[in-house]
N, C-alpha and C positions, 0 to 999 in steps of 0.2 A: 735050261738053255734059252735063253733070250736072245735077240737083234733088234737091233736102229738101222734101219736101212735111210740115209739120207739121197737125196736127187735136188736139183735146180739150181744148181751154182753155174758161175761161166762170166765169160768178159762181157761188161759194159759202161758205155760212154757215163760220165756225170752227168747225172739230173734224171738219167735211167732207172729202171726197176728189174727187181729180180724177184721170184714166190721160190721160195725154200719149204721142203717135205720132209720132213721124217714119222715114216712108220715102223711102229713097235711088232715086234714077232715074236712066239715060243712061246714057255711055260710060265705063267705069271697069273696070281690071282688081282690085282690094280696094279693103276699105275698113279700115283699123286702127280707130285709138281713136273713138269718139264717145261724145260728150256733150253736156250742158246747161248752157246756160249763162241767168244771169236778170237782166233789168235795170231797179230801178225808179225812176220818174221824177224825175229830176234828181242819179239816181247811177249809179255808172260798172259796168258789165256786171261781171260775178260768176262765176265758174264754182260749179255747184252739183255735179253728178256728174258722171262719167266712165266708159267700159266700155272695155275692150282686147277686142280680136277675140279671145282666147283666155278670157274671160269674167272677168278680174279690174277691180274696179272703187274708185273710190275717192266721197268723199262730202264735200262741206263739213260742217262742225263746227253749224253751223246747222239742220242736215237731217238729219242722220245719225239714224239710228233711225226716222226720219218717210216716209221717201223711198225710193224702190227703182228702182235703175237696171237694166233687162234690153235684151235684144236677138236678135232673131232673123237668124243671118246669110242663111238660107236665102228672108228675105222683102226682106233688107237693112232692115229696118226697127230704130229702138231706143225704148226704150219709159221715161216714168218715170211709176210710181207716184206718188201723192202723198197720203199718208192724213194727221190729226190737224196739218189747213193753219190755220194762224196768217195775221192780218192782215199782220204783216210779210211774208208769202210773196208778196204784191202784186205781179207783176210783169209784163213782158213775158218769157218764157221763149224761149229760142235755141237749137237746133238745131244743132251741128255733127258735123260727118263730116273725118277725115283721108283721103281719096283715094290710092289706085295709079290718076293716069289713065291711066297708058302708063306704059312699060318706065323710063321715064327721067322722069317729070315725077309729083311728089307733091305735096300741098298738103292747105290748109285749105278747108272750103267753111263755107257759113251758109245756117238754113232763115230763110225769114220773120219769125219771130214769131209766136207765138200768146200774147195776155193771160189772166192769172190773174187773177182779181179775190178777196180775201178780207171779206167783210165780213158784218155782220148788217144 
């Protein structure tokens, strides 16, 4: 049994910022790559960034310069920045973790969801 518990989404103006959380919980021996992923309504989920457990990270072309993907292994948590948010950043934002649940079983997991709202 795993969890992604995400926090820090909510409305705000353009040219705003928001810090987005997600911490991992349960049974798991690592966690590899996580990232974010964003979906907004009536289009098809997005990968936005990405972290490897050894701290390299990658960025859509969209975000890049804007966004800052970190992560604390020691909290299991990963974190994204979000400064200089454009109304297109509208979204519901996605939480994922790659898992070591056991010696022999890896996988994908997903947080809930938390909304971005961009707007004046």
């Amino acid at each position: 049994q795993v969890q992604l518990v995400e926090s820090g989404g909510g409305l705000v103006q353009p040219g705003g910022s928001l810090r987005l959380s997600c911490a991992a919980s349960g049974r798991f021996i690592n966690i590899y790559t996580m990232g974010w992923y964003r979906q907004a309504p009536e289009k098809e989920r997005e990968l936005v960034a990405v972290i490897t457990s050894d701290g390299s990270t990658n960025y859509a072309d969209s975000v890049k310069g804007r966004f800052t993907i970190s992560r604390d292994n020691a909290k299991n948590t990963v974190y994204l920045q979000m400064n200089n948010l454009k109304p297109e950043d509208t979204a519901v934002y996605y939480c994922n973790a790659n898992f070591q649940y056991n010696l022999w079983q890896r996988g994908d997991y997903w947080g809930q969801g938390t909304q971005v709202t961009v707007s004046s």
